[in-house]
C-alpha positions as CSV (number, residue, x, y, z in Angstrom):
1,X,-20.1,-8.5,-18.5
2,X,-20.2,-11.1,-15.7
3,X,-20.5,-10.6,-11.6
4,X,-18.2,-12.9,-10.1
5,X,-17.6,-13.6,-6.8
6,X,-14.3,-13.9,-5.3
7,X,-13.5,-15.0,-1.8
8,X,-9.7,-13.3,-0.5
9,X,-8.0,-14.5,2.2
10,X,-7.6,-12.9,6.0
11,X,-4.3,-11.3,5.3
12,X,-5.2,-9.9,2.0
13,X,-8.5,-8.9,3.2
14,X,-6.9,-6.5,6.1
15,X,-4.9,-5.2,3.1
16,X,-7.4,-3.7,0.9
17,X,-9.7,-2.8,3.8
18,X,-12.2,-5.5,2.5
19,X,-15.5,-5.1,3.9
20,X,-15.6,-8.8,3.6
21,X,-13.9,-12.0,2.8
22,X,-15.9,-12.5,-0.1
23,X,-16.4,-9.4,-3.5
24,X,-18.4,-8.9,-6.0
25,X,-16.8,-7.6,-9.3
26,X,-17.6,-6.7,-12.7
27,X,-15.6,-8.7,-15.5
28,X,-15.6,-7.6,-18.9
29,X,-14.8,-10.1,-21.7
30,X,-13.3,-14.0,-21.3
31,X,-13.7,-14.8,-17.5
32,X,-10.5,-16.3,-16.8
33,X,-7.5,-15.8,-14.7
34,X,-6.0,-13.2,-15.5
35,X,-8.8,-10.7,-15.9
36,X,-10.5,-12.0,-12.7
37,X,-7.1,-10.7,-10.9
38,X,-7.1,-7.7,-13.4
39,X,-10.7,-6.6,-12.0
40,X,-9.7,-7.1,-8.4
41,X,-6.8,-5.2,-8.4
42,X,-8.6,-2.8,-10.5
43,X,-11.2,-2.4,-7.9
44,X,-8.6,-2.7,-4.5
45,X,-5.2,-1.4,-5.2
46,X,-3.4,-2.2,-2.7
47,X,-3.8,-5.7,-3.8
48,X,-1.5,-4.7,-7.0
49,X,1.8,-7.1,-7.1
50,X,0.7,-9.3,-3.9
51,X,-1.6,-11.6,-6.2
52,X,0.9,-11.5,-9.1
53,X,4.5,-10.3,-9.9
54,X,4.6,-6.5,-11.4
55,X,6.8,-7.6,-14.0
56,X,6.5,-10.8,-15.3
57,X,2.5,-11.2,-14.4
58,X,2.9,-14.6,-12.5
59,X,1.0,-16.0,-10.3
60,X,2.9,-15.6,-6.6
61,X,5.0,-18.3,-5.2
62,X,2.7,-18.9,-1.5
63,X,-0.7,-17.8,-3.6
64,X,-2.7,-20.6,-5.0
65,X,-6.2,-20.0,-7.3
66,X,-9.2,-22.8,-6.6
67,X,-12.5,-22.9,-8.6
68,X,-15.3,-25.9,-8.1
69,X,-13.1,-28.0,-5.6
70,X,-9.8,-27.6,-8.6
71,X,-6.6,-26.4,-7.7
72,X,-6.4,-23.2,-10.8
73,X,-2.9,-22.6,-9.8
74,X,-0.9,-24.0,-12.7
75,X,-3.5,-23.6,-15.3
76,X,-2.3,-20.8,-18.1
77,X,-3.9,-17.5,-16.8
78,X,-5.9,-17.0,-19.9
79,X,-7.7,-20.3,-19.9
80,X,-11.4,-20.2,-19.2
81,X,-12.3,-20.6,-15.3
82,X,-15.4,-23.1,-15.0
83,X,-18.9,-22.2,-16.1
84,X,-20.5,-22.1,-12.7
85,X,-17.3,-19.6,-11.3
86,X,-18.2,-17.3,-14.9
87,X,-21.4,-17.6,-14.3
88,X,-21.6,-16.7,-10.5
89,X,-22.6,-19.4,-9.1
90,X,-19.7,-20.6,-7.3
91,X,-16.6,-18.2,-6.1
92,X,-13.3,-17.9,-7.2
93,X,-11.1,-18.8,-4.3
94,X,-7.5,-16.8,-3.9
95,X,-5.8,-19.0,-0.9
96,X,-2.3,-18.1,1.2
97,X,-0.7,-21.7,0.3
98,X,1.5,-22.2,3.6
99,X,5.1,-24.0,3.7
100,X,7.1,-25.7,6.4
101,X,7.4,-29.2,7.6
């Protein structure tokens, strides 16, 4: 089991009821993706279908996933995050991507 931390942004935060902008959860197994987002809308579930699509499981259109100054975002959900976001060292970042011109 690893602690990792996981910093959520303003909007999502309000959502859930957050105490901050930045959790601590529990992860069992491969830290990746998927069971990152699986532990935080385990633990907050109001956050269920806002990260991800109910259905299909991706990744929302205006969300993006950073890790260690790398945009996660198109990586396949079960890949390995990096060592020092499985390891706690640095947060997993869940960002509102913004559109418009």
């Amino acid at each position: 089991m690893a602690i990792i931390k996981v910093i959520v942004p303003g909007h999502l935060r309000t959502l859930a009821r957050l105490p901050s902008s930045e959790v601590a959860l529990e992860v069992d197994g491969p830290v990746t993706q998927r069971s990152i987002i699986n532990a935080l809308e385990a633990a907050y579930p109001p956050l269920q279908g806002t990260l991800r699509d109910h259905a299909t499981q991706k990744r929302r259109p205006f969300i993006r996933f950073f890790a260690c100054q790398e945009d996660l975002s198109f990586e396949p959900p079960d890949a390995p995050v990096p060592d020092a976001v499985a390891n706690g060292t640095e947060p997993f970042l869940v960002v509102g991507a913004i559109a418009g011109g």
